[in-house]
N, C-alpha and C positions, 0 to 999 in steps of 0.2 A: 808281750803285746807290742803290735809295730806301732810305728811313730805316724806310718803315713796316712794321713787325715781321708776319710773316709771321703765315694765320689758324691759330687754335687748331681743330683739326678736331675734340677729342674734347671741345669745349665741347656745352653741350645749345644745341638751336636755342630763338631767343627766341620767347616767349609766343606763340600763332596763326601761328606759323610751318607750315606743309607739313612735313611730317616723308617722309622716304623710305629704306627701302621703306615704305607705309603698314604698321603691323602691321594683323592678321587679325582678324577680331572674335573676340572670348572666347579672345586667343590671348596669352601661353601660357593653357595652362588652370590655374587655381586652386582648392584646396579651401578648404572652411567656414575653416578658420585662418587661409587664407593664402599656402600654401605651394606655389609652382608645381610644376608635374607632379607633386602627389599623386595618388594613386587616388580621394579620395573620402573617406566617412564609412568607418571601420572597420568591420566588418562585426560583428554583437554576438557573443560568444561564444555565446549560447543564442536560442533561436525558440522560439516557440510557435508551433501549428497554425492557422489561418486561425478567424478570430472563427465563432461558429454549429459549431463540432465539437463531435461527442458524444464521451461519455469515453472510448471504445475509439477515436477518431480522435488523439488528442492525439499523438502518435507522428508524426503526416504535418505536418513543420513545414518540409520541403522539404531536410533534410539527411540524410535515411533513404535512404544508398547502398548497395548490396550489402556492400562492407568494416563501414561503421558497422553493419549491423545486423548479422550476425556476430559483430563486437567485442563489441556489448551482448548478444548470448545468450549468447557464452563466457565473458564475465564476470560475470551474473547466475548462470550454474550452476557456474562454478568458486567463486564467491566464496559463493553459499548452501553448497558443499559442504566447501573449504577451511577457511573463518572461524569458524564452530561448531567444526571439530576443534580449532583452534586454541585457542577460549576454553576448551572442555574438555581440552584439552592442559595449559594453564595452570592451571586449577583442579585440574586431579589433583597439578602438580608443586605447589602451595601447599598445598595437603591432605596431601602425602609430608613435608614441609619441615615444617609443625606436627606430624607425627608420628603425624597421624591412621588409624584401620583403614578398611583398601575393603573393598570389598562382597566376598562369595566369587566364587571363578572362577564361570564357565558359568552367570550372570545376567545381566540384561541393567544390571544397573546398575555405575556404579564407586566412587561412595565408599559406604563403610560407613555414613552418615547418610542416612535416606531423604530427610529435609528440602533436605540438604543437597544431594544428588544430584539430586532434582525441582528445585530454583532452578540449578542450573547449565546440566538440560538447557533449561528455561525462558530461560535467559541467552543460550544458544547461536543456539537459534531467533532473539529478540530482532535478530541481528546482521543479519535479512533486509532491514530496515529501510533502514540507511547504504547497504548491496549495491546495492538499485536504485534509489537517490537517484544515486547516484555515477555506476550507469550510464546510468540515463536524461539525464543531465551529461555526463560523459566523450565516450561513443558515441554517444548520440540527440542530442547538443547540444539539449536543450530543458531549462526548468525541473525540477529534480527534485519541485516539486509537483504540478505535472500530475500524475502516479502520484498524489498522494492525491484530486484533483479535476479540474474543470473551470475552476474560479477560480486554481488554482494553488496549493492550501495545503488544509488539514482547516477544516472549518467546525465551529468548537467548540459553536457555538449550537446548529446541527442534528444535531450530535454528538447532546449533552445530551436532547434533544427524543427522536432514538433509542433512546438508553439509558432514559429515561423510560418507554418502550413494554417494550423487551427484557428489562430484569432482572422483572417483573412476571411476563411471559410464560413467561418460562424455569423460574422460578420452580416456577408452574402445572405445568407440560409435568414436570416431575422430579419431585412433589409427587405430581402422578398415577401416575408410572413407580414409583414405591416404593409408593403403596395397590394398585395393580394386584400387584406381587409378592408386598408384605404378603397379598393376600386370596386369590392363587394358591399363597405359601410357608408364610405365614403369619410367626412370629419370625425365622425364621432367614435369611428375605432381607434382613433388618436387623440381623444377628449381626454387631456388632464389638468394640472395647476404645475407650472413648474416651480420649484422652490427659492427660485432666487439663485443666481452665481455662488454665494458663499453656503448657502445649504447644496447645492448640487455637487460642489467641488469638496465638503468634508463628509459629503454622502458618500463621496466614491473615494474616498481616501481611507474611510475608517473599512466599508466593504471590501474592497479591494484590497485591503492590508488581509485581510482575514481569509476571504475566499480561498486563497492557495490552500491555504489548511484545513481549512471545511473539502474542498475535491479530492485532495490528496487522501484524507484519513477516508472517505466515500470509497475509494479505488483501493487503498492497502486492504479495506476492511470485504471488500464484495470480487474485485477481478483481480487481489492478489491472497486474502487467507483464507476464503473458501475458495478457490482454485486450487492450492496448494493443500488444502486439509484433504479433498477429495482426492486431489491427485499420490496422495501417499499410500492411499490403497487402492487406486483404481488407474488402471492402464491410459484409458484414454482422457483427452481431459474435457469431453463435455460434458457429461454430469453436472461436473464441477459448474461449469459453464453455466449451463440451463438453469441449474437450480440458484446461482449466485444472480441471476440476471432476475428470477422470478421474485426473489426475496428483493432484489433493489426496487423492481419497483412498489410491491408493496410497501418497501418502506417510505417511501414517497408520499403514501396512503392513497385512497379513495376518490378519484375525482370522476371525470369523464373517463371513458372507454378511451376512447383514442388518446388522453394522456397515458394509461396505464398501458397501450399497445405501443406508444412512442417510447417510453423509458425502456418496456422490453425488449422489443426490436435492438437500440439502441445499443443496449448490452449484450445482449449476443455480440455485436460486431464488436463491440471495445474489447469482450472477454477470448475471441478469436483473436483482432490485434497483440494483446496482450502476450499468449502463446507465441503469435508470429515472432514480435520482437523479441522477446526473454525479457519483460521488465512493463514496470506500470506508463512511462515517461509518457508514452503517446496516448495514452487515457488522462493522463492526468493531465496533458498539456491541451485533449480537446475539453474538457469536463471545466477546466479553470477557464476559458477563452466561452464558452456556452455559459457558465455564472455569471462573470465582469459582464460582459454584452448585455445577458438578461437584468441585471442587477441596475448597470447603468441607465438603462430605456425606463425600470420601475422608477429611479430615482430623479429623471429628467421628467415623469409624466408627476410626480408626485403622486404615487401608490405605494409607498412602503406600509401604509396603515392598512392596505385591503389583503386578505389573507389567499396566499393562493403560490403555486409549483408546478411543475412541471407533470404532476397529476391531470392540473387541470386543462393544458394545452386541449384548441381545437382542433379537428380533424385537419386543416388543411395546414397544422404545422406536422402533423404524422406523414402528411402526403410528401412533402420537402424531406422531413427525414429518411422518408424510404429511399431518397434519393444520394443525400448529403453523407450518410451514414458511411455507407460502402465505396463511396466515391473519397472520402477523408482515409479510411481504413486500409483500400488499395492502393491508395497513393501512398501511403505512411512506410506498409511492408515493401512498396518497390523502391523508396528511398531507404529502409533499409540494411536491404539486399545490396544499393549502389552503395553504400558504407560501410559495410562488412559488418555493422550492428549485430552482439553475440544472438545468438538462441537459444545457445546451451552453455555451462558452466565450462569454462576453459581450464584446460591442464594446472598451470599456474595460479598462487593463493588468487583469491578476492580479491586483495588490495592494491597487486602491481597488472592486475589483467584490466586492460584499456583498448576500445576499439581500436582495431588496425589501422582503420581507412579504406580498407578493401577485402574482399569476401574471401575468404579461406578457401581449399579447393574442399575440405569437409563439407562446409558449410552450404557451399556453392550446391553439392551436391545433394544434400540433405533436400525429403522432399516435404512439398510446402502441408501444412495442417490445413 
């Protein structure tokens, strides 16, 4: 019997040894960590739509399944119609709990302060906002700022620059709408009670805190997630357009003909705007500058108790908007054009992509909607 100790078989073979079976090239397979038979890179919670999409494409980021989109339209109109009763659910029981008086039955209002009652409904609206951040999140797996742009967020600069144009305009436009009544009613179409300096000034401090956010969720909810819901499977984007502009006014409800022909007129051009620019800014910068003005005039005549919108407008404020409309909306896209304002989703993430300053030669060339 020899001495010499039998071999170790589960030793590793030495250095340039022949190794057998040969392994396989790239076998096992490994991910980025390390870790065999991974799948790979995770795959990201959210996508964005392929670089060069216009704002009504932002939606086509390749996870827009028959289920997912579904999910997001039942959750966009459950949750615009739920969430509001809820906030005004909760304002009525804080209003009962202080002890506070409601409004009489068979109005349309519920508490007994008209102040009080216009910021809640203000409030409610407001919630349209989170609605379809969460579902363009949730269901479209894509950025919830897609809905405000094409860079992925509000461009507060071009904001500004909007607003700059709009409060001006609107101004005008309602300025005229009271001397044309004045000189067709004469005093009595500017018959009101004014409230006193200290009710006028925390009338328009509580509205005007508010307003931003009642127009905004208005525009995320009508000229930016039904644009973009439609535009995920349909080429062009009026559809989207038409039928978001018919639904806003409806929701305005019922008044005069000419209110409900002013709100839609209206929207067509914000929901063209809209396209033009790649983002909400300059709807949302005329839509808050047309509230504060209207808001303010109701709150200097002492009409917050009398119920009534933009439904009920008369004819010869439709006749001015046929005017003001497209004349705000041309001017908006040819500033712009002069600012190189995106259209489409640029090369570069969301986050670091910032107006230029000046029109790209793509862009330049891209033709107009």
């Amino acid at each position: 019997m020899s001495d010499t100790p039998p071999p170790n078989v589960w030793a590793a073979p030495p250095e340039g040894a022949p190794q057998w079976p040969a392994p396989a090239q790239g076998w096992p397979p490994t991910a980025p960590g390390g870790s065999p038979f991974a799948a790979g890179p995770p795959r990201p919670r959210t996508e964005t739509a392929p670089a060069g999409s216009a704002y009504h494409e932002q939606a086509r980021n390749g996870r827009q399944k028959a289920p997912q989109r579904i999910g997001e339209f039942l959750l966009v109109l459950v949750g615009n119609l739920a969430v509001p009763l809820v906030v005004i659910a909760f304002g009525a029981l804080a209003w009962y709990v202080l002890g506070l008086d409601f409004a009489p039955e068979g109005g349309d209002r519920i508490l007994g302060d008209p102040l009080a009652d216009e910021a809640l409904g203000l409030l409610s609206i407001a919630t349209g906002i989170p609605v379809v951040l969460l579902a363009a999140r949730w269901c479209g797996s894509r950025p919830g700022g897609t809905a405000a742009s094409v860079v992925g967020r509000l461009r507060w600069g071009w904001l500004a620059r909007c607003a700059a144009v709009a409060f001006p305009l609107i101004v005008l436009q309602m300025g005229g709408l009271a001397l044309w009544g004045y000189l067709s009613e004469g005093e009595e179409s500017l018959a009101g009670d004014f409230p006193g300096w200290s009710g006028f000034v925390l009338g328009l401090a509580v509205l005007w805190a508010l307003i931003p956010f009642q127009a905004a969720a208005e525009e995320f909810v009508f000229r930016g997630w039904l644009a973009q819901f439609f535009g995920g499977f349909l080429k062009s984007p009026w559809p989207g357009i038409v039928i978001a502009s018919a639904l806003f006014a409806v929701a305005h409800g019922f008044g005069e003909w000419s209110g409900f022909a002013l709100l839609f007129y209206s929207a067509l051009w914000w929901g063209w705007l809209t396209i033009r620019t790649g983002g909400l800014e300059a709807v949302i910068a005329v839509h808050v500058a047309n509230n504060m003005t209207a808001y303010a005039i109701t709150v200097a005549l002492g009409q917050l108790a009398e119920s009534g919108n933009a439904a009920d407008a008369p004819w010869q404020a439709l006749v001015l908007e046929l005017v003001a409309a497209p004349a705000y909306c041309l001017l908006i896209a040819k500033l712009a054009t002069a600012h190189g304002v995106r259209r489409r989703s640029p090369e570069e993430p969301a986050e670091r992509a910032e107006p230029t300053g000046r029109v790209e030669p793509a862009e330049r060339a891209e033709p107009a909607v």
